[in-house]
C-alpha positions in Angstrom: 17.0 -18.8 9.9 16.4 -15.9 7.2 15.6 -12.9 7.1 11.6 -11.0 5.3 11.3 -8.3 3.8 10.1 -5.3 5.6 8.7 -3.4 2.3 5.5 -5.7 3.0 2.6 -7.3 4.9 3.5 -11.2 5.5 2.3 -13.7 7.5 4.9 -16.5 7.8 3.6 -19.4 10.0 5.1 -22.7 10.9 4.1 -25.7 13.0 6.9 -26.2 15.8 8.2 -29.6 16.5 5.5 -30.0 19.2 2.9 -29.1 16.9 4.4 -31.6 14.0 4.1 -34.5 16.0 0.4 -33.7 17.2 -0.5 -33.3 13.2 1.5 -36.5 12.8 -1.1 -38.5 14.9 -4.1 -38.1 13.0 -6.9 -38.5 15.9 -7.5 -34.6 16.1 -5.3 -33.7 19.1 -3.7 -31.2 16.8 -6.1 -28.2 17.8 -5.1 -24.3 17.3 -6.5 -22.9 20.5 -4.7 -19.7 21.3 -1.4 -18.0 19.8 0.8 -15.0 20.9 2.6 -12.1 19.2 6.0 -10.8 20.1 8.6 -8.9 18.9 12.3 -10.5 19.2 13.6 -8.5 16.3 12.7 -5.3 17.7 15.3 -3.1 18.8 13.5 -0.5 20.9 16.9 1.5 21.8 16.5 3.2 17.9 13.5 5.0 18.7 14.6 8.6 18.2 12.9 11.5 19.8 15.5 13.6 18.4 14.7 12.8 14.5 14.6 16.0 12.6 11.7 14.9 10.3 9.6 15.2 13.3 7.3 12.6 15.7 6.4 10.7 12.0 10.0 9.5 11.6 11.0 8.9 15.4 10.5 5.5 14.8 12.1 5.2 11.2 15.0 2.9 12.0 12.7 0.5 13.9 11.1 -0.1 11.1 13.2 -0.1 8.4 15.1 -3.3 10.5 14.6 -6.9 9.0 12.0 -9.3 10.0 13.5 -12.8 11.1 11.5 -15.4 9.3 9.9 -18.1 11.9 11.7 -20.9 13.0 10.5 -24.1 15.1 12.6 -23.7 18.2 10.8 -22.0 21.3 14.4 -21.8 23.6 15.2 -19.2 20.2 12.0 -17.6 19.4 9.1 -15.8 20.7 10.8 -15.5 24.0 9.5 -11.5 23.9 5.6 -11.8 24.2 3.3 -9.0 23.7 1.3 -8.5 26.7 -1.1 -6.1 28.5 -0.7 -4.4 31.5 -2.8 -2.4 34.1 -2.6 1.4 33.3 0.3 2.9 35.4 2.3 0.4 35.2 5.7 1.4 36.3 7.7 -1.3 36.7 8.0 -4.8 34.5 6.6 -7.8 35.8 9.3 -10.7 37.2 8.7 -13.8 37.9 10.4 -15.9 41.3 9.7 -19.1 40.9 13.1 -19.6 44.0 15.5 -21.5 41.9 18.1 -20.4 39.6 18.5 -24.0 38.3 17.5 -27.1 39.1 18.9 -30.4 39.5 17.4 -33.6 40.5 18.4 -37.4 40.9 16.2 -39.7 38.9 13.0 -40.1 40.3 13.0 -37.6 42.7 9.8 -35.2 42.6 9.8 -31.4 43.2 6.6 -29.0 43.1 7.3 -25.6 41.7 5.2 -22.6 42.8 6.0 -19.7 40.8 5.0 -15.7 42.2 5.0 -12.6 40.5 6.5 -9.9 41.9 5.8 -5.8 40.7 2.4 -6.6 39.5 -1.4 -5.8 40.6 0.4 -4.4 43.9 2.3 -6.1 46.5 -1.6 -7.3 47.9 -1.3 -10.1 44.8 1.9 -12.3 43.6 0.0 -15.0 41.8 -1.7 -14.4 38.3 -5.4 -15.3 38.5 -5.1 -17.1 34.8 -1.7 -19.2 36.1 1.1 -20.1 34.7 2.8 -22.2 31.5 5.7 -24.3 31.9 7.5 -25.5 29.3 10.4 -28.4 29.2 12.5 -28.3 26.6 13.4 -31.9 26.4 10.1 -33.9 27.5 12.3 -37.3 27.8 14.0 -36.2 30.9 10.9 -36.0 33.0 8.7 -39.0 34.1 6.1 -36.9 34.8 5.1 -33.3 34.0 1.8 -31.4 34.4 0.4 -28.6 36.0 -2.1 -28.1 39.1 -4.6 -25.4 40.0 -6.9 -24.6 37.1 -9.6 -26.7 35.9 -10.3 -24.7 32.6 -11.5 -27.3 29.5 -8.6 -26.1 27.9 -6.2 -26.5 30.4 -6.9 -30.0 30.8 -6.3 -31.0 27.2 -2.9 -29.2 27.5 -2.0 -30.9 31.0 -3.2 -34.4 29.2 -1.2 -33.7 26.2 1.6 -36.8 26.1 4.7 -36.7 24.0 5.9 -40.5 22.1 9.4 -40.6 23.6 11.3 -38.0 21.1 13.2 -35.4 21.9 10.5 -32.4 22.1 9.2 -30.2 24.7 6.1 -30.9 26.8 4.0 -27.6 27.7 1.4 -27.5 31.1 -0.3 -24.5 32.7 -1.1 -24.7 36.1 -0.7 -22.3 39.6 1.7 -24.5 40.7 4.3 -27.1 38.3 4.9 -30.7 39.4 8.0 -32.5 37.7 10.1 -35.6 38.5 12.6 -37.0 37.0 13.2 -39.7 34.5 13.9 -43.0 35.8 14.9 -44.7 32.2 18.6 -45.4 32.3 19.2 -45.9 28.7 18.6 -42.1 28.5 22.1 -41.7 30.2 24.0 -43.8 27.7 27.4 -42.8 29.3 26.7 -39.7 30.8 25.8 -39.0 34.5 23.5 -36.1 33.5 20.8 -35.7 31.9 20.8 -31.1 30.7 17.7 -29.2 29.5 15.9 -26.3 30.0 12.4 -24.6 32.0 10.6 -22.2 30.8 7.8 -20.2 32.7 5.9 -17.5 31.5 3.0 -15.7 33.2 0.0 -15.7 31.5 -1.7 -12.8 32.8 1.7 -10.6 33.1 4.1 -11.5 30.3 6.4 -11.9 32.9 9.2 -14.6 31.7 12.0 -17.0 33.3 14.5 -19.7 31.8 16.5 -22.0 34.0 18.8 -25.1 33.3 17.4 -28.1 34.8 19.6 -31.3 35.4 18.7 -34.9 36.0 21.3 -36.7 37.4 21.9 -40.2 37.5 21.7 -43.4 40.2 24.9 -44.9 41.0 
């Protein structure tokens, strides 16, 4: 990881591991369909009303600060999303997806329904456009995928399969399915299998990481 310079206009893209092995393939899976913006770097606490150069230089600091070049790891990066919410909003998005972490024996199944709580009202707690889940480490699941939508795009995500490396696996969906790994060799000598899963609202921004763990048959 490195550091840009903030004195001009730069656009510093990479593919991320995920995306690698989809160019690596060659039969056109590798498609750019949608990207996001965020701002990790930021540092919103140096915003300073108090600045005696007036409103122009309030945010001075902020953007004097460094910009961190790109790097191919999503449990790192873009974890701070740009997003828009309803006018008034007054309070952030969370998500409750009713586990801290998770931990399964191999081959058990569990179905994941996230809600979203201090958004749209307390009449609505899912997000009409769903949610993506991402698994760090595709190899610990037998099965992965997302349920609910039915959007063109959706199903190509959903459909997407990984070829047995250690890369993550992303699905959108109103509700996740997962279960666990049944390949022993996995374990080596271990009795665990440790990753992490991501879900992110797609309408609200809203973000939670939790530490999954597939355990193993004895």
């Amino acid at each position: 990881m490195g550091y840009l310079s903030n004195q001009v206009v730069t656009v510093d893209a990479i593919l991320t591991k995920k995306g690698r092995e989809l160019l690596a393939r060659g039969d056109g899976s590798f498609k750019i369909t949608q990207f996001a913006l965020a701002d990790d770097e930021v540092d919103y606490t140096l915003y300073n009303p108090e600045n005696q150069g007036g409103s122009a230089n309030y945010g001075e600091l902020i953007e004097a600060m460094p910009l961190l070049e790109a790097f191919p790891d999503e449990t790192q990066i873009m974890k701070y999303k740009l997003t828009t919410l309803p006018r008034g909003t007054a309070k952030l998005p969370i998500l409750n997806i009713g586990y801290a972490a998770i931990t399964l024996k191999q081959g058990a199944s569990l179905a994941i329904t996230p809600q979203t709580l201090n958004y749209l009202g307390s009449s609505q707690t899912f997000e009409a456009s769903g949610y993506t889940a991402t698994i760090a480490d595709a190899r610990v699941l037998n099965s992965f995928n997302g349920v609910g939508l039915n959007t063109t795009a959706v199903a190509a995500l959903n459909s997407t399969t990984t070829l047995g490396t250690n890369v993550s696996k992303t699905v959108i969906g109103t509700a996740i399915n997962l279960t666990g790994t049944t390949i022993n060799t996995l374990f080596g000598t271990n009795t665990a299998l440790r990753t992490t899963l991501t879900i992110i609202g797609r309408d609200s921004g809203a973000r939670v990481t939790i530490p999954l763990t597939i355990t193993k048959l004895v």
